[in-house]
C-alpha positions as CSV (number, residue, x, y, z in Angstrom):
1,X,-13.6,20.4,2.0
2,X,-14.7,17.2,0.6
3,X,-15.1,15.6,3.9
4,X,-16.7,19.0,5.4
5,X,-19.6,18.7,2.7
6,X,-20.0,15.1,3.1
7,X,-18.9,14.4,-0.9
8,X,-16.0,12.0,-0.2
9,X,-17.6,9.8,-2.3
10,X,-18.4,11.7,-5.6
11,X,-14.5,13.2,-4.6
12,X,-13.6,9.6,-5.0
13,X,-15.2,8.4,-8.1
14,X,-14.2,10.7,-10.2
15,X,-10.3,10.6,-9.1
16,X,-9.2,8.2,-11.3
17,X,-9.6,9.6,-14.5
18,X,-7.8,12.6,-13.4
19,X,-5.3,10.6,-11.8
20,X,-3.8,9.5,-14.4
21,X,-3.4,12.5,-16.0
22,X,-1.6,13.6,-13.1
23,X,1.7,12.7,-14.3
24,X,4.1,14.9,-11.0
25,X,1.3,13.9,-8.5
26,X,1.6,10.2,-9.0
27,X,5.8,10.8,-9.4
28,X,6.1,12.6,-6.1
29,X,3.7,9.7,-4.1
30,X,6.9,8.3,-3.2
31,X,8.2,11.4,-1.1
32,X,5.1,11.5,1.0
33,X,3.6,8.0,0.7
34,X,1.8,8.4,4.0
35,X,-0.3,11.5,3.8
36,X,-1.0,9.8,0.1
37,X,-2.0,6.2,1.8
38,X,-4.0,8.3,4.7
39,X,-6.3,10.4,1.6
40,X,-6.6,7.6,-0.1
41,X,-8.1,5.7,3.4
42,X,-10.4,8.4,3.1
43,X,-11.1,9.0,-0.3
44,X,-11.9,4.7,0.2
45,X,-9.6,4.9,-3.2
46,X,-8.4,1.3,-4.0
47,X,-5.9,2.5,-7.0
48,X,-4.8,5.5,-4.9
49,X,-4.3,3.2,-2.1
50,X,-2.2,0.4,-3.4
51,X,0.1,2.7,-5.1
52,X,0.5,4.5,-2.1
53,X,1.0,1.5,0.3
54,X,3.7,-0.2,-1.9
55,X,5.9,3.4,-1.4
56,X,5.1,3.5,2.1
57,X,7.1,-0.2,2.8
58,X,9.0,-0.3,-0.4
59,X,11.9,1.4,1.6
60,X,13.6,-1.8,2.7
61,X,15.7,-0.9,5.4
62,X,13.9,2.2,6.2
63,X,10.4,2.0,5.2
64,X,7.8,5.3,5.7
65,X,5.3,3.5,7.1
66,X,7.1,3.3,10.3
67,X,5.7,7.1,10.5
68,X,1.9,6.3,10.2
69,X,0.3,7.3,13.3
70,X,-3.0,5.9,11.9
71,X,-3.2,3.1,14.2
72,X,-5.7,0.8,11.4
73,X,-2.9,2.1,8.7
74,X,0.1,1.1,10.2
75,X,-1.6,-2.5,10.7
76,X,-2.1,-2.8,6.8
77,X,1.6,-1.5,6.4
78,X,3.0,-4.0,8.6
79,X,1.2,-6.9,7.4
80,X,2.1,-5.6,3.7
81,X,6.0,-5.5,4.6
82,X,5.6,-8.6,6.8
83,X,4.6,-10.7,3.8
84,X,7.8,-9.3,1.3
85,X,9.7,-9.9,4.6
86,X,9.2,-13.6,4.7
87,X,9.6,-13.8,1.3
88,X,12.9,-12.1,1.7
89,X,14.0,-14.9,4.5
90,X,12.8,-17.9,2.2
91,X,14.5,-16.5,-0.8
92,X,17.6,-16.1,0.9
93,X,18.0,-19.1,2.7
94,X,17.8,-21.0,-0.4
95,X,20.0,-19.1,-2.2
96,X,22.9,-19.4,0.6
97,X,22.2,-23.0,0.7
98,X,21.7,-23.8,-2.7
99,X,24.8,-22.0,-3.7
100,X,26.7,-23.3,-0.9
101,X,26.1,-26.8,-2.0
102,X,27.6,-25.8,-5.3
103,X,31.1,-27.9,-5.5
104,X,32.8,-25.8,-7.8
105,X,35.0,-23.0,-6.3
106,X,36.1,-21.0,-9.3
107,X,32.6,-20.7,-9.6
108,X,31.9,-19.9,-6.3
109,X,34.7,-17.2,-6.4
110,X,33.5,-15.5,-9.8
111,X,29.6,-15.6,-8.2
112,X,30.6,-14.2,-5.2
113,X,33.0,-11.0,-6.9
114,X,29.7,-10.4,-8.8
115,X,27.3,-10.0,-6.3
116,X,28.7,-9.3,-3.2
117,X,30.9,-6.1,-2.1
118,X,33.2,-5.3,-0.7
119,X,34.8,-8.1,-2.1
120,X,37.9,-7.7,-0.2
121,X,36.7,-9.0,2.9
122,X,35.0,-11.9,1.8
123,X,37.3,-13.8,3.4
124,X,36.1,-12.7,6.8
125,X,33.0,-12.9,7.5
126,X,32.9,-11.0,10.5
127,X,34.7,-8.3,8.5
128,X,32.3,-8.3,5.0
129,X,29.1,-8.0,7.6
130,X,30.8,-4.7,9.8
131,X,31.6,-3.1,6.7
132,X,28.2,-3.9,4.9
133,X,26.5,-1.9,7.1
134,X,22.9,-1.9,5.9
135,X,22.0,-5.2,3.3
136,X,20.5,-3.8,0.4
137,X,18.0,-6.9,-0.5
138,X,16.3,-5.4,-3.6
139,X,20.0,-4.8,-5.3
140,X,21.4,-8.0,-3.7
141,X,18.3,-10.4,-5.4
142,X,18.5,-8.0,-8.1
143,X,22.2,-9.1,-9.1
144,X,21.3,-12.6,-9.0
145,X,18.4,-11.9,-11.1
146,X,20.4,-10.8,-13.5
147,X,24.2,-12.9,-12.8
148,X,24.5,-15.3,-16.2
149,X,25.7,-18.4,-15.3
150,X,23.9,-19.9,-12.3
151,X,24.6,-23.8,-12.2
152,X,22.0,-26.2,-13.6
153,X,20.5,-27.1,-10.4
154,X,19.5,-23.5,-9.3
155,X,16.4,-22.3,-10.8
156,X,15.5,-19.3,-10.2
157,X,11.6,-20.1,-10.2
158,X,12.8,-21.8,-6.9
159,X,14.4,-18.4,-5.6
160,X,11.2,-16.6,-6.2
161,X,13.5,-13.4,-7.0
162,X,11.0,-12.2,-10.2
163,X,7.9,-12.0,-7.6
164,X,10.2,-10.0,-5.3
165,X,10.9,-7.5,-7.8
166,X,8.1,-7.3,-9.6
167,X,6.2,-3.9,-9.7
168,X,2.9,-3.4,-8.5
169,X,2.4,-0.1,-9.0
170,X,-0.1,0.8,-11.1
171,X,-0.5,4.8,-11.6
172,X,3.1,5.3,-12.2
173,X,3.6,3.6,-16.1
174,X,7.3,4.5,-15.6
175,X,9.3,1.6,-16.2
176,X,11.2,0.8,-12.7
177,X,13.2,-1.4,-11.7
178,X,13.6,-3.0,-7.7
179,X,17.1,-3.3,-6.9
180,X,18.3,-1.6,-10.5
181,X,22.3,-0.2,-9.9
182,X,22.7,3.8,-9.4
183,X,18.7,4.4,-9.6
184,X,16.3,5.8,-7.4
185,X,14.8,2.2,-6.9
186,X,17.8,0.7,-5.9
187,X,16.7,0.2,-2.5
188,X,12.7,-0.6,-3.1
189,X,11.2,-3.2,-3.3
190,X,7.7,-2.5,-5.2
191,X,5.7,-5.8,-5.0
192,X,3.6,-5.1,-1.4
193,X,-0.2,-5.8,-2.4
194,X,-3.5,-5.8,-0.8
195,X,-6.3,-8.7,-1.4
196,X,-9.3,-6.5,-2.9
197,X,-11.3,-7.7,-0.3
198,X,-9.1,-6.4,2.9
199,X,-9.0,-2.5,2.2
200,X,-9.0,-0.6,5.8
201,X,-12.6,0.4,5.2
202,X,-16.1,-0.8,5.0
203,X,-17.0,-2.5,1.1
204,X,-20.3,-2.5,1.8
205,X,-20.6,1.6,2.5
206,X,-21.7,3.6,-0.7
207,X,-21.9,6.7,1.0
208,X,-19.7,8.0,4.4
């Protein structure tokens, strides 16, 4: 109706306010981040937009955003899950090498029983990755996060694993946690952002 009576913008300004009092909206985003991210296109809605966006490709191994059918949309959500991707790939490869390099193997055996399952088949590699199925990133970097006792010459500034699960959400002032054991997070990751100058729309347009 908004957009039949050309008030998309006066729809859009006064949205926040009432946003945020919208406690089961902003709660339910999640479950249909892409009709949320494609209003919020529409609405030109910055807030409504990034909150949106990081549900969309906060799935890890099966992000929503694979659904958009907004050509311009799906753009933004690839470039936003490209950017955690690489991070995801540099993280990593320094934590497999940097523990790797680690020449202590009682250590090695009590980090590995701690963040890796099934443990059993650690031993073959082959084996630990059939089983695995799926890798579960957010509760893999989460773990290590979180493992006490990482040697002296591992920091974890250098993994960059608090900027992967950070939270950048900023409707939802629930306290969640990327990667968090037995929660509905587990498999999120909820740091995907969006410069304020590369919104999918025209800044310059006061009135469309």
């Amino acid at each position: 109706m908004a957009d039949y009576y050309r008030v998309l913008p006066i729809v859009s300004r006064t949205l926040s306010h009432a946003l945020f009092d919208s406690h089961d909206f902003i709660s339910n985003i999640r479950y249909d981040s892409c009709a949320v991210l494609e209003a919020a296109a529409k609405l030109r809605h910055k807030t409504l937009f990034r909150d949106a966006l990081v549900w969309a490709v906060g799935n890890w191994n099966k992000p929503d955003s694979r659904s958009l059918s907004n050509t311009r949309l799906r753009q933004v959500a690839r470039y936003a899950y490209g950017e955690i991707a690489e991070q995801v790939a540099l993280s990593s490869s320094r934590i497999f090498i940097g523990f790797a390099a680690v020449d202590n193997d009682a250590w090695s055996d009590k980090f590995r029983d701690a963040i890796f399952e099934p443990q059993e088949n650690w031993s073959k590699l082959s084996d630990y990755l059939r089983n695995q199925g799926e890798m579960n990133f957010p509760k893999f970097f989460r773990r290590v996060l979180e493992y006490q006792g990482l040697p002296e010459d591992i920091d974890m500034d250098d993994l960059n694993i608090p900027d992967l699960l950070r939270n950048n959400l900023v409707l939802d002032r629930t306290t969640r946690l990327p990667g968090k054991d037995h929660t509905t997070d587990e498999d999120y990751f909820l740091c995907a952002e969006i410069d304020d100058e590369d919104p999918p729309w025209d800044l310059n347009e006061t009135d469309w």
